[in-house]
N, CA, C and O atoms as CSV, one atom per row, in Angstrom:
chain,resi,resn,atom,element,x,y,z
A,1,UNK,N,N,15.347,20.030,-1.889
A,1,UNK,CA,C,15.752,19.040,-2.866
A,1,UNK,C,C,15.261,17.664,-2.409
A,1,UNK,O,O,15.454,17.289,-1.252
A,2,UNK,N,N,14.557,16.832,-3.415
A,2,UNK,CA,C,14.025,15.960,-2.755
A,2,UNK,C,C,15.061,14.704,-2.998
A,2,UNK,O,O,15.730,14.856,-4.020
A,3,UNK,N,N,15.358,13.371,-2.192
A,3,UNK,CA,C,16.100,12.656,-2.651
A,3,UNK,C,C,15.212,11.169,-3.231
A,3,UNK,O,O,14.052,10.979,-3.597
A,4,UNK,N,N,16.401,10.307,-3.093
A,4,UNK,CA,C,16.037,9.040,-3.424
A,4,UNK,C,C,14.716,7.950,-2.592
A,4,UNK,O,O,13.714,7.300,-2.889
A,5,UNK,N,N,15.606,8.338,-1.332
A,5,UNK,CA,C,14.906,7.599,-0.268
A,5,UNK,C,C,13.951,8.462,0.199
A,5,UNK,O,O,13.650,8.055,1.322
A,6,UNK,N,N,13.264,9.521,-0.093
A,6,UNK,CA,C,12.524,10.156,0.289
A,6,UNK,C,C,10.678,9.603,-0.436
A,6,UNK,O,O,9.834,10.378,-0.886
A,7,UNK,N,N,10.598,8.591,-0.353
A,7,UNK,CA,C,9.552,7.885,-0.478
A,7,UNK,C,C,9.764,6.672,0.302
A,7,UNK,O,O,10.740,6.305,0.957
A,8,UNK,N,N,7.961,5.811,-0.045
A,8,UNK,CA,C,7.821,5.306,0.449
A,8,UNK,C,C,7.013,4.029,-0.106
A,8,UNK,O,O,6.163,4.153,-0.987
A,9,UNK,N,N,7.349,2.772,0.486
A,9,UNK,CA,C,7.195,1.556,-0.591
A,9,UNK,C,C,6.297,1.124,0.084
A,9,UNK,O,O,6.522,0.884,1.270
A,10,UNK,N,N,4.698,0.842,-0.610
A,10,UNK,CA,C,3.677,0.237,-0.191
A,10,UNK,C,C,3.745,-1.248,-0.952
A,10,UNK,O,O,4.713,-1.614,-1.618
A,11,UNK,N,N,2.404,-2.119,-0.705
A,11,UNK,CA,C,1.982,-2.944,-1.143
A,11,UNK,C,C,0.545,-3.153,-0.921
A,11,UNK,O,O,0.347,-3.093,0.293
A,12,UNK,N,N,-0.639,-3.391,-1.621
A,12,UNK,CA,C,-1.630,-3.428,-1.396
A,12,UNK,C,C,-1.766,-5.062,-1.806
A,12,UNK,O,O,-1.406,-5.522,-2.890
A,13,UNK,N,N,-2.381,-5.862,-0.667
A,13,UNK,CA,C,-2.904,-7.227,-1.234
A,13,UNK,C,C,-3.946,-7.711,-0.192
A,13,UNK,O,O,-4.300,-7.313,0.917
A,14,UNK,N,N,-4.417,-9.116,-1.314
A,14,UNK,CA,C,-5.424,-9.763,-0.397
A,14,UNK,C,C,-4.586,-10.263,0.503
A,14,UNK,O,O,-3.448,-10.502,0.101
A,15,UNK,N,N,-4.899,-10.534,1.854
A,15,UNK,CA,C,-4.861,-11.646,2.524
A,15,UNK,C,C,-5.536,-12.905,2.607
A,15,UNK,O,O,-6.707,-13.195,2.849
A,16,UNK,N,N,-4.386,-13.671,2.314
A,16,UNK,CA,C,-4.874,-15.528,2.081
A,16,UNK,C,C,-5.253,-15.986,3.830
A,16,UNK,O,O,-6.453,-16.063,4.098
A,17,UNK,N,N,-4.584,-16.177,4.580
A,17,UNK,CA,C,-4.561,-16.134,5.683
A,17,UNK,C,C,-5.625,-16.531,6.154
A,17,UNK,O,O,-6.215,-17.611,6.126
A,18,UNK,N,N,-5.896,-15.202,6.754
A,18,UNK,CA,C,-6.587,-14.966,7.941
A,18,UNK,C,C,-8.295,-14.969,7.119
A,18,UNK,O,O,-9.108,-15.871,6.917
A,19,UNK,N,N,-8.290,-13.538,6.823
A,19,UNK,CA,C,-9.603,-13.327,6.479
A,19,UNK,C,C,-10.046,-12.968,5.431
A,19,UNK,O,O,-11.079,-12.305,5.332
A,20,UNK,N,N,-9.300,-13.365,4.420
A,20,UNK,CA,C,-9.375,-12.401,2.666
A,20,UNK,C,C,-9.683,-11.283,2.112
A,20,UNK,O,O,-10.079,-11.024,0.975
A,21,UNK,N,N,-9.466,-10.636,3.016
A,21,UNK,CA,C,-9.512,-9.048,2.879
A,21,UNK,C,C,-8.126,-8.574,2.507
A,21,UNK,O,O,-7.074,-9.197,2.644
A,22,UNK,N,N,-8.333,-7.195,1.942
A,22,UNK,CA,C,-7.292,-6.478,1.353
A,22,UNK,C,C,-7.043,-5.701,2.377
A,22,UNK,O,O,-7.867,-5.189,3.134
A,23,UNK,N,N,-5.498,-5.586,2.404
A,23,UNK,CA,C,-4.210,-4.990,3.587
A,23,UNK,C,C,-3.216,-4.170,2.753
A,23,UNK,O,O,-2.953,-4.516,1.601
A,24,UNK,N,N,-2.637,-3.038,3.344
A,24,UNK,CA,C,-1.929,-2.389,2.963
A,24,UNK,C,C,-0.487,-2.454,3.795
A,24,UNK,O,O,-0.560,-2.350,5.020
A,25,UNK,N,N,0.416,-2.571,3.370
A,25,UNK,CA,C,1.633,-2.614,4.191
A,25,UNK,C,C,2.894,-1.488,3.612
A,25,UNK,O,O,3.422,-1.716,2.523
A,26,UNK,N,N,3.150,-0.739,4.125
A,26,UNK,CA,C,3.917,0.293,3.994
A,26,UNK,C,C,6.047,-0.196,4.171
A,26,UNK,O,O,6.865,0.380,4.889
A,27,UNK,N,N,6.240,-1.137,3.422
A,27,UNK,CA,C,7.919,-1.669,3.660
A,27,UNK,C,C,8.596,-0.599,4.756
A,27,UNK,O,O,8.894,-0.807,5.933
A,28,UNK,N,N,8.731,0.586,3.977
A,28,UNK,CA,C,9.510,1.754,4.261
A,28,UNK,C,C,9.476,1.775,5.430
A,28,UNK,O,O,10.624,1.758,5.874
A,29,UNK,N,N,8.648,1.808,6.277
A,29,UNK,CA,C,8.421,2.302,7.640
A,29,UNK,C,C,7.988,1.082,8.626
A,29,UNK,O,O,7.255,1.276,9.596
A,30,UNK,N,N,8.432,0.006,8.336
A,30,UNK,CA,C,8.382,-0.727,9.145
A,30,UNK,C,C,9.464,-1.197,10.376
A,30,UNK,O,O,10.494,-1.161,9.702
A,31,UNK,N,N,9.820,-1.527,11.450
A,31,UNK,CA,C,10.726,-1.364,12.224
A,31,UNK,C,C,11.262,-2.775,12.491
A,31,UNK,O,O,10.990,-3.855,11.967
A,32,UNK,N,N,12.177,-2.400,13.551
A,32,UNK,CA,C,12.481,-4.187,14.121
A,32,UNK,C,C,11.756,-5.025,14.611
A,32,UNK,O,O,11.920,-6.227,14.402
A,33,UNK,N,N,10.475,-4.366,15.628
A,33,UNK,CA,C,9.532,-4.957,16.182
A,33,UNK,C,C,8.282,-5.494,15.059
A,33,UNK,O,O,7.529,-6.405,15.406
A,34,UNK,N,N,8.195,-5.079,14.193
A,34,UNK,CA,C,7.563,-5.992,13.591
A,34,UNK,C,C,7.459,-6.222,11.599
A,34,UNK,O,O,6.636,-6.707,10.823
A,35,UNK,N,N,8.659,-5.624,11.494
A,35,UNK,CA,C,9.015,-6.204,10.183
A,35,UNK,C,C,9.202,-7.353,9.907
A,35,UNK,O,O,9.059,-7.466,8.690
A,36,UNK,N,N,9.490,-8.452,10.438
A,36,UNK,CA,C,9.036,-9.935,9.927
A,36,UNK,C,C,7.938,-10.495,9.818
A,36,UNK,O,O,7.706,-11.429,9.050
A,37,UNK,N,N,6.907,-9.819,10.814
A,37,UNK,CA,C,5.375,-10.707,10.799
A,37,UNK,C,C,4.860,-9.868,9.776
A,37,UNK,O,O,4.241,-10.500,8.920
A,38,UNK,N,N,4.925,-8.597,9.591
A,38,UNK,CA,C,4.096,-7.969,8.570
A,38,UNK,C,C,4.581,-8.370,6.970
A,38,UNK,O,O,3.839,-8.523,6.000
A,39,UNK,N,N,6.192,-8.497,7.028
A,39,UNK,CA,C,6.366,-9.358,5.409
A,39,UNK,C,C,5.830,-10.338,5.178
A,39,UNK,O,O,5.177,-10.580,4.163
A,40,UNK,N,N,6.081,-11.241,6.339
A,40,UNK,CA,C,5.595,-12.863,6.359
A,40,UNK,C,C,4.352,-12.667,5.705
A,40,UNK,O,O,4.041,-13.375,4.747
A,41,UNK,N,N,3.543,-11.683,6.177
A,41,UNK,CA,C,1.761,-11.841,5.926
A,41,UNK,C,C,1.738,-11.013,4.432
A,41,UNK,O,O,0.701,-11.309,3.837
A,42,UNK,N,N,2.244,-10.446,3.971
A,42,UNK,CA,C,1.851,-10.064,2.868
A,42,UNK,C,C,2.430,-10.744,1.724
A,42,UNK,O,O,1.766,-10.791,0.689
A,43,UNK,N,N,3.737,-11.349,1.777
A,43,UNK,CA,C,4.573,-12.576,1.170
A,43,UNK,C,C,3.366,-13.734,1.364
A,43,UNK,O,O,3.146,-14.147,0.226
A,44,UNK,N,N,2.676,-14.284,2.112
A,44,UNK,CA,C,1.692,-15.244,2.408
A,44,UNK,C,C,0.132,-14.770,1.403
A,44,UNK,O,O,-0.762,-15.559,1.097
A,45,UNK,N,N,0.187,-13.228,1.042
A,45,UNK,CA,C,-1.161,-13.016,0.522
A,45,UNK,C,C,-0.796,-13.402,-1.162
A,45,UNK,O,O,0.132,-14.092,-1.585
A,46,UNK,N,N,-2.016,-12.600,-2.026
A,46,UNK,CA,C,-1.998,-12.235,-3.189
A,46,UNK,C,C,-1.561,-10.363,-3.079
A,46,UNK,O,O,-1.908,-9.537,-2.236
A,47,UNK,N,N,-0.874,-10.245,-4.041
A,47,UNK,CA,C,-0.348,-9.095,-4.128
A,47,UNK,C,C,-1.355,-8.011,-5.499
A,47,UNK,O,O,-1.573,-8.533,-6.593
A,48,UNK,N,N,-1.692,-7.023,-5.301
A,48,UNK,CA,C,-3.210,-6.932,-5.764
A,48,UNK,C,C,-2.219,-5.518,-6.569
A,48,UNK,O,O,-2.511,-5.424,-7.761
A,49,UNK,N,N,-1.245,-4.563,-6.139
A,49,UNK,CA,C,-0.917,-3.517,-6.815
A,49,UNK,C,C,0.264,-2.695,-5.364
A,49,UNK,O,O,-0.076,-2.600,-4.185
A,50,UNK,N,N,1.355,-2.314,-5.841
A,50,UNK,CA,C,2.767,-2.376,-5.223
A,50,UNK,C,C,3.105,-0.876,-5.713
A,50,UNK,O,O,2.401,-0.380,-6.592
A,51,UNK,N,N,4.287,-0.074,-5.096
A,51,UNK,CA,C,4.602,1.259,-5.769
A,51,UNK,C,C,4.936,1.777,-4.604
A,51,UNK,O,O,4.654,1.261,-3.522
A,52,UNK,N,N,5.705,3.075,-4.794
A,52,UNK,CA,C,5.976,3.948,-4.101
A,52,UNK,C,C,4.751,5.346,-3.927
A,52,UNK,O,O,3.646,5.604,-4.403
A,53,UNK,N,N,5.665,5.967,-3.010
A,53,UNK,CA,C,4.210,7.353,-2.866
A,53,UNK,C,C,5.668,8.245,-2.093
A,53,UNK,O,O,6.598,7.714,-1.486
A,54,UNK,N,N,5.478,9.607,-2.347
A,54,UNK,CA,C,6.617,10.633,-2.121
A,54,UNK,C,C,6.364,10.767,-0.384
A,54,UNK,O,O,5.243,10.858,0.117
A,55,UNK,N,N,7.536,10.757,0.322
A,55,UNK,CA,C,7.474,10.632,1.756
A,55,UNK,C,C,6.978,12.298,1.793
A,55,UNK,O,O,6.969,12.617,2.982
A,56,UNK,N,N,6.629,13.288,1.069
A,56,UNK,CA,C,6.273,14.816,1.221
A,56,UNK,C,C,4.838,14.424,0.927
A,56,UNK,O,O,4.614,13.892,-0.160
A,57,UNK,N,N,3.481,14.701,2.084
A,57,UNK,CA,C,2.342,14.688,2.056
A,57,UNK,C,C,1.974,13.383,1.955
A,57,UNK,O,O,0.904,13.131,1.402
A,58,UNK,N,N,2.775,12.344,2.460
A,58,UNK,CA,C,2.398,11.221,2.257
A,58,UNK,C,C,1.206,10.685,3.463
A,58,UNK,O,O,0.857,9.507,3.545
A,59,UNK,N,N,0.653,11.825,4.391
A,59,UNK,CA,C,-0.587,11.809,4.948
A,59,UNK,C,C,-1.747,11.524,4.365
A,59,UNK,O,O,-2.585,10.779,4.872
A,60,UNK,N,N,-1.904,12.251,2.971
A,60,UNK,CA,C,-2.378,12.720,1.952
A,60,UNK,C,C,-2.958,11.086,1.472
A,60,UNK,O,O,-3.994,10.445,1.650
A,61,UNK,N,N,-1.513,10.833,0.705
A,61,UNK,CA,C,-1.353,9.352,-0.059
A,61,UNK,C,C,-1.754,8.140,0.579
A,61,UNK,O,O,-2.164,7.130,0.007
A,62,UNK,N,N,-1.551,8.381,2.267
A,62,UNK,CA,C,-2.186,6.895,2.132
A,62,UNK,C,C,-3.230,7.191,2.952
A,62,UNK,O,O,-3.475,6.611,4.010
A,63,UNK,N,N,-4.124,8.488,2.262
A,63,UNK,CA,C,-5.552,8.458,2.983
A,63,UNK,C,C,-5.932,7.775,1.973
A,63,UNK,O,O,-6.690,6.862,2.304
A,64,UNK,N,N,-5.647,7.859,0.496
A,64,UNK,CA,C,-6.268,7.765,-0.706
A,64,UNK,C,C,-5.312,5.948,-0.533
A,64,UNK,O,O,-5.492,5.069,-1.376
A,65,UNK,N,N,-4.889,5.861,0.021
A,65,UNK,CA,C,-4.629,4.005,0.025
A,65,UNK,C,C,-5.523,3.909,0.911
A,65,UNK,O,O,-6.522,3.985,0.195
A,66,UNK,N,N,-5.858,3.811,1.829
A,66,UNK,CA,C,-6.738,3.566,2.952
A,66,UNK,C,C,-8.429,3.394,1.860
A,66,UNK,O,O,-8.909,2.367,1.381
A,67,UNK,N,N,-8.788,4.397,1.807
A,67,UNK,CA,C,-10.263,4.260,1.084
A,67,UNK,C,C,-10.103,3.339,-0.048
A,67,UNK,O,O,-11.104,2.717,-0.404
A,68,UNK,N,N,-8.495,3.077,-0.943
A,68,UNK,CA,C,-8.957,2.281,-2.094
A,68,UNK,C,C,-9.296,0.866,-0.967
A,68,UNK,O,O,-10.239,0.088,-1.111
A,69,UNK,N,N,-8.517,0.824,-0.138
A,69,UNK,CA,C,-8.565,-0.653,0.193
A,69,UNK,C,C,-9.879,-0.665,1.125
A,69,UNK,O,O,-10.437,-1.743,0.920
A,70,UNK,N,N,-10.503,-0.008,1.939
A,70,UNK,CA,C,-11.991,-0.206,2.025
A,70,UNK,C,C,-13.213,-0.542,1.058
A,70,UNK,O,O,-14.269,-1.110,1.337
A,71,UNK,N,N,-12.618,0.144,-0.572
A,71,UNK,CA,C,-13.439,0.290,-1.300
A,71,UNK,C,C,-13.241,-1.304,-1.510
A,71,UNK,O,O,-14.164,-2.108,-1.647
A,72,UNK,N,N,-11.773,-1.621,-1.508
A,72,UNK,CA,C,-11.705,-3.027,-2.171
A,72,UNK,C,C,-12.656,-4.451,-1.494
A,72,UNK,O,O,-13.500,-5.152,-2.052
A,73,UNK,N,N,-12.268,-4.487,-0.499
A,73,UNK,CA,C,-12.947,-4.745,0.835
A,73,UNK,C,C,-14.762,-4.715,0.785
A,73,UNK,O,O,-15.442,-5.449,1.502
A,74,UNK,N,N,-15.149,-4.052,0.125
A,74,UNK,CA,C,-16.639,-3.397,-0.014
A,74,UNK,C,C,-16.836,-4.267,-1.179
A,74,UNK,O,O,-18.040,-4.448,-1.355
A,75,UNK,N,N,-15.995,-4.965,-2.170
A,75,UNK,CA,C,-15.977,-5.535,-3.176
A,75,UNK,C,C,-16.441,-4.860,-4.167
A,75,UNK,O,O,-17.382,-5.349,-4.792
A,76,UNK,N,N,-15.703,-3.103,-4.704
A,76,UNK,CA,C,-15.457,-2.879,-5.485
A,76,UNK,C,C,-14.695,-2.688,-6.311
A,76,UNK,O,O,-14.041,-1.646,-6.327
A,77,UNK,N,N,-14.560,-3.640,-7.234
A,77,UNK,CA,C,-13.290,-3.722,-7.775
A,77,UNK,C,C,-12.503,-2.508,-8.404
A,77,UNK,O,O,-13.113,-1.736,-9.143
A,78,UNK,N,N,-11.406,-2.352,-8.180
A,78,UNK,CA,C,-10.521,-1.364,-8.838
A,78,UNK,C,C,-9.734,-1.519,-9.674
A,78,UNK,O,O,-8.966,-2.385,-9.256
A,79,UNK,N,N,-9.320,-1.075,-11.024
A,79,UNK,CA,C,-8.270,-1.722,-11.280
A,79,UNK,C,C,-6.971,-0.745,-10.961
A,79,UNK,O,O,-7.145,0.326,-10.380
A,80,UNK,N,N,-5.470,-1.246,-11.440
A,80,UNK,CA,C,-4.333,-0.409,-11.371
A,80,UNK,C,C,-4.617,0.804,-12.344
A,80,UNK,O,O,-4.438,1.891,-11.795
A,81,UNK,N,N,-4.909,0.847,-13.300
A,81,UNK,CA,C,-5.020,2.171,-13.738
A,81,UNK,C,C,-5.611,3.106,-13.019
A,81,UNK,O,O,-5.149,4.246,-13.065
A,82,UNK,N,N,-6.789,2.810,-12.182
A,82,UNK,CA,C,-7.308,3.727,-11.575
A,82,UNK,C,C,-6.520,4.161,-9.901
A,82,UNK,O,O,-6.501,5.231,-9.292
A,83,UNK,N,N,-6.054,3.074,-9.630
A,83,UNK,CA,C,-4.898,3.294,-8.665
A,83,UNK,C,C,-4.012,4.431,-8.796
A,83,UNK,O,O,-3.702,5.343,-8.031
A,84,UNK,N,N,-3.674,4.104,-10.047
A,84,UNK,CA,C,-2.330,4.999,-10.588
A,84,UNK,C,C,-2.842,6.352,-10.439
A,84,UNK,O,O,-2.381,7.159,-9.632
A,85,UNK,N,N,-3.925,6.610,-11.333
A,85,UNK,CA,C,-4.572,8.043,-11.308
A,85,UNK,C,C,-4.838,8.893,-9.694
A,85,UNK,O,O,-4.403,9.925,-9.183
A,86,UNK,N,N,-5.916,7.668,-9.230
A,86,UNK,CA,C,-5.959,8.061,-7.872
A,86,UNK,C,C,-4.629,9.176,-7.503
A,86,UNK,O,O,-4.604,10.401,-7.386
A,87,UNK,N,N,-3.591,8.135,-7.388
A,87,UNK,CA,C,-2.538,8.604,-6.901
A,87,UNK,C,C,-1.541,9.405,-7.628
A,87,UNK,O,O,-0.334,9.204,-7.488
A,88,UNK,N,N,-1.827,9.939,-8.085
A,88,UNK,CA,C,-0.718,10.546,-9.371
A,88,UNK,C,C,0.334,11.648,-9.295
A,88,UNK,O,O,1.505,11.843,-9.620
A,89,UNK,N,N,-0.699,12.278,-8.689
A,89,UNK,CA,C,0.550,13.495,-7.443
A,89,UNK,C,C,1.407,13.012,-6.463
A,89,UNK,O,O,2.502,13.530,-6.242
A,90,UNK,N,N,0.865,11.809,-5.710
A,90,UNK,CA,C,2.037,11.569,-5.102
A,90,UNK,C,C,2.998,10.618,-5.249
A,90,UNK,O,O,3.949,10.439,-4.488
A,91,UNK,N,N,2.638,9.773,-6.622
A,91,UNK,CA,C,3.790,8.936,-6.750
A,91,UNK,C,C,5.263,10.053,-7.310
A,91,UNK,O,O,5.220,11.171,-7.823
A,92,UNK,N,N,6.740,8.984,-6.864
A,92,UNK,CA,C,7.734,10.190,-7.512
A,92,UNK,C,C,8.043,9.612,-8.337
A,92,UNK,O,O,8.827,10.082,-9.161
């Protein structure tokens, strides 16, 4: 039975910052040691596309986050619809 909290809350954005590249930050699984610098920095970016992904095969899910945000990075643009699709099995 799967529950509530059994996902997991990403965020995909540019970073203003540092180097304007696109970063992925995973909320869910962030800890004490460094859940403030990693909000700080993505609260500090542009926020590019946000969502959950099912904590079951979520190996899976953020291989397919990983390549969008290289692709993004490569400066090909994506939009959210195609995000969505990308990911469609594993959002819950």
């Amino acid at each position: 039975m799967a529950f509530e909290s059994d996902k997991i809350m990403f965020e995909i954005y540019k970073d203003k910052l540092y180097n304007q590249r696109f970063r992925v930050v995973y909320y869910t699984e962030l800890n004490e040691n460094n859940k403030h610098a990693e909000i700080n920095r993505a609260m500090a970016g542009t926020s590019y596309y946000d969502g959950f992904i099912k904590d079951y095969r979520k190996d899976e899910a953020k291989k397919i986050i990983e390549d969008i945000v290289i692709q993004l990075n490569e400066g090909n643009m994506i939009n959210k619809e195609e995000i969505r699709k990308r990911l469609k099995e594993y959002i819950p």
